[in-house]
C-alpha positions as CSV (number, residue, x, y, z in Angstrom):
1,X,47.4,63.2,-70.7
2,X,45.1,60.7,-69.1
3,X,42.6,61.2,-71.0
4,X,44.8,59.6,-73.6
5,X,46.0,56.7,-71.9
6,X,43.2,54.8,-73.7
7,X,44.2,55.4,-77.3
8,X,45.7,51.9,-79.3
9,X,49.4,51.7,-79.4
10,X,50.3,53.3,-82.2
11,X,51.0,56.4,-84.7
12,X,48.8,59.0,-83.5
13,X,47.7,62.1,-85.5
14,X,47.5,65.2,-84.0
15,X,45.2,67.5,-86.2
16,X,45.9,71.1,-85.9
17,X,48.8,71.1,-83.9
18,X,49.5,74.2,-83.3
19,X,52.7,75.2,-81.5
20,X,53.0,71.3,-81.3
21,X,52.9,70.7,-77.1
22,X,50.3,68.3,-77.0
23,X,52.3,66.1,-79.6
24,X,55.1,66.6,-76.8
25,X,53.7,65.9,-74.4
26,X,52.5,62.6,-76.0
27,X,55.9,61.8,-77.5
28,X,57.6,62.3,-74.4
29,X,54.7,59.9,-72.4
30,X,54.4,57.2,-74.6
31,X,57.9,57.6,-76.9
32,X,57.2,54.1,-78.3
33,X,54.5,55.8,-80.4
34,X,55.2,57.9,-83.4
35,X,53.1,61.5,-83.3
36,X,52.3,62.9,-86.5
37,X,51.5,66.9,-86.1
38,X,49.9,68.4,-88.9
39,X,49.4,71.8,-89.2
40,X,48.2,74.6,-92.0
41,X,49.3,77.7,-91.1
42,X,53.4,78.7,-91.2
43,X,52.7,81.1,-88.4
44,X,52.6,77.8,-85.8
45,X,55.9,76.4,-85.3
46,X,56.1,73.3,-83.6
47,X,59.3,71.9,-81.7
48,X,58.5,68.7,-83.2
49,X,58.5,67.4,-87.1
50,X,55.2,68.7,-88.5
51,X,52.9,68.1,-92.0
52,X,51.7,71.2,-93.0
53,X,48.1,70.5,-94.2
54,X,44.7,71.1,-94.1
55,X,42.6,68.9,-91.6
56,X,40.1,68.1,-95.1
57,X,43.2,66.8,-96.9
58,X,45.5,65.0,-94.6
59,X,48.6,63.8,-96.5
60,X,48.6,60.2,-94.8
61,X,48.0,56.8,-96.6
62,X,44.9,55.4,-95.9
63,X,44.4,53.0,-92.7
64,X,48.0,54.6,-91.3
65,X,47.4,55.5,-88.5
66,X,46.0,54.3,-84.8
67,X,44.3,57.1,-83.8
68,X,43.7,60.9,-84.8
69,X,43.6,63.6,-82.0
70,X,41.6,67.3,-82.6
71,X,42.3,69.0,-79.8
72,X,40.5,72.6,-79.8
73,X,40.6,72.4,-83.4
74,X,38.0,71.0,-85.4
75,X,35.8,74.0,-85.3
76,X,38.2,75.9,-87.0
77,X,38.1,73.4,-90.0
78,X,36.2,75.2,-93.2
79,X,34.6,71.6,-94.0
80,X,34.4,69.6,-90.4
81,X,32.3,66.9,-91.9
82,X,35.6,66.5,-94.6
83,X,37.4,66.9,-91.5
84,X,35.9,63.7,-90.0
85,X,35.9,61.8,-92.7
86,X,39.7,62.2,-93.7
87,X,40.5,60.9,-89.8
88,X,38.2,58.1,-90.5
89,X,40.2,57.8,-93.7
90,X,44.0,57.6,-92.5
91,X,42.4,56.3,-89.0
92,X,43.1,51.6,-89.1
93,X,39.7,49.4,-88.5
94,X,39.8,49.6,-84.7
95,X,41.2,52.8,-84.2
96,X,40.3,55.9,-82.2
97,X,38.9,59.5,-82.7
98,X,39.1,62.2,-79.7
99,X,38.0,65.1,-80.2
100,X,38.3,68.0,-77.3
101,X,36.3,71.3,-77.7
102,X,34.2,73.7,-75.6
103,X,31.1,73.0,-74.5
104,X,28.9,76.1,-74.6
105,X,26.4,74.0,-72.9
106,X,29.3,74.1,-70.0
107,X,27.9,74.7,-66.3
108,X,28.7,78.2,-65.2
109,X,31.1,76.5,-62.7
110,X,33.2,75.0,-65.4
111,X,33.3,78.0,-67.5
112,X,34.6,80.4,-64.2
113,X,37.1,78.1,-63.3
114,X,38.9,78.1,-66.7
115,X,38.3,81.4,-67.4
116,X,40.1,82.2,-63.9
117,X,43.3,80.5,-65.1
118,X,43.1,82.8,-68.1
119,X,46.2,84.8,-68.4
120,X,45.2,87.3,-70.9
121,X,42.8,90.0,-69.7
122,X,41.2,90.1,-73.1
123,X,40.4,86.1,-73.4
124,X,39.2,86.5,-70.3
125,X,36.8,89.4,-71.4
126,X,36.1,87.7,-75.0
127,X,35.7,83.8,-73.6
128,X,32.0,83.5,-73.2
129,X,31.2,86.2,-75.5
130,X,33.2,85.1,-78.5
131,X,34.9,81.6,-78.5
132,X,32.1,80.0,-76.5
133,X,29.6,81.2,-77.6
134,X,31.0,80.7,-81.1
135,X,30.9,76.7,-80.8
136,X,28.4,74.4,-81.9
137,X,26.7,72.5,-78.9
138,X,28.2,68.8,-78.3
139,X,25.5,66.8,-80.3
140,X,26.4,68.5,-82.9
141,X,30.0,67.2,-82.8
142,X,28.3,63.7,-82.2
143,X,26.0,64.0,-85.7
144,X,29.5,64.8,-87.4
145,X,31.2,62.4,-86.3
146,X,28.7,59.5,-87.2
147,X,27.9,61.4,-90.6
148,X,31.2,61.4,-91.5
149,X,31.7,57.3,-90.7
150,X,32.9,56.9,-87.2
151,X,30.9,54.5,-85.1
152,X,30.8,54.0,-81.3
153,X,30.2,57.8,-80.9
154,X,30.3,59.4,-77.0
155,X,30.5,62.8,-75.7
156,X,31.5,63.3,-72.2
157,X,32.1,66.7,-70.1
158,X,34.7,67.3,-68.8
159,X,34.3,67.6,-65.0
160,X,36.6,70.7,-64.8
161,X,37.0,72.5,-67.9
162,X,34.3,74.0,-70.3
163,X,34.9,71.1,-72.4
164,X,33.5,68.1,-74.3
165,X,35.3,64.9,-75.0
166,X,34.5,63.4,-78.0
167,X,35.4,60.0,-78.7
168,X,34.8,57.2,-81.9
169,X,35.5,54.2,-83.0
């Protein structure tokens, strides 16, 4: 959750929720900030309230919210560019973008250590192969994010996970 510390006080969206625990988790840090989860598919069902919608067509007035959160998501999206630009959309003037996926440009280091903590035997066979190798390098994520609006753009690794943090202003 540190990572998040950073983000303006405020509703934050969290885009492809999944199961919902990161929105938890930052409801129960911060529980003076609303969490919106969105999520498409029925077969997730978060603990918490949820939206079910597409990441392209977020159902959020414009300027709503403080920040909008994809965390191991956005290369799922069909159109990430639409993606973007819907956060930048429903994100205020001022507010943040994070965006958390893996790095396939990850030192082998970084990519042992999380596949150790695997549980599965299979993910830990099909990691490298398939959901690494699968994702788009991090300047990629970077062009997106400034194609689809966002300004201030970074892209930072993370020092113990085979992961890249996005963020954007």
């Amino acid at each position: 959750m540190a990572r998040f510390a950073a983000l303006p006080a405020g509703p934050v969206i969290d885009i492809g929720a999944g199961d919902g625990q990161f929105a938890a988790a930052l409801r129960a840090a911060r529980p003076d900030w609303p969490v919106v989860a969105i999520e498409p598919s029925a077969a997730f069902s978060p603990a918490a309230p949820c939206a079910r919608a597409r990441a392209e067509a977020l159902p959020l007035a414009d300027n709503s919210a403080a920040a909008a959160v994809f965390l191991s998501v956005l290369r799922h999206a069909a159109d990430r560019v639409r993606a973007l630009r819907e956060a930048r959309r429903v994100v205020r003037p001022g507010g943040r973008l994070v965006v958390v996926e893996l790095d396939p440009d990850a030192s082998p280091a970084r990519v042992r250590r999380h596949v150790g903590s695997m549980q599965s035997a299979l993910a830990r066979l099909t990691f490298v192969t398939v959901a690494l190798a699968a994702c788009p390098p991090v300047t990629t994520w970077v062009e997106l994010a400034t194609e689809a609006g966002w300004r201030r753009v970074t892209a930072v690794a993370d020092e113990l996970q085979p992961v890249a943090v996005v963020t954007a202003s």
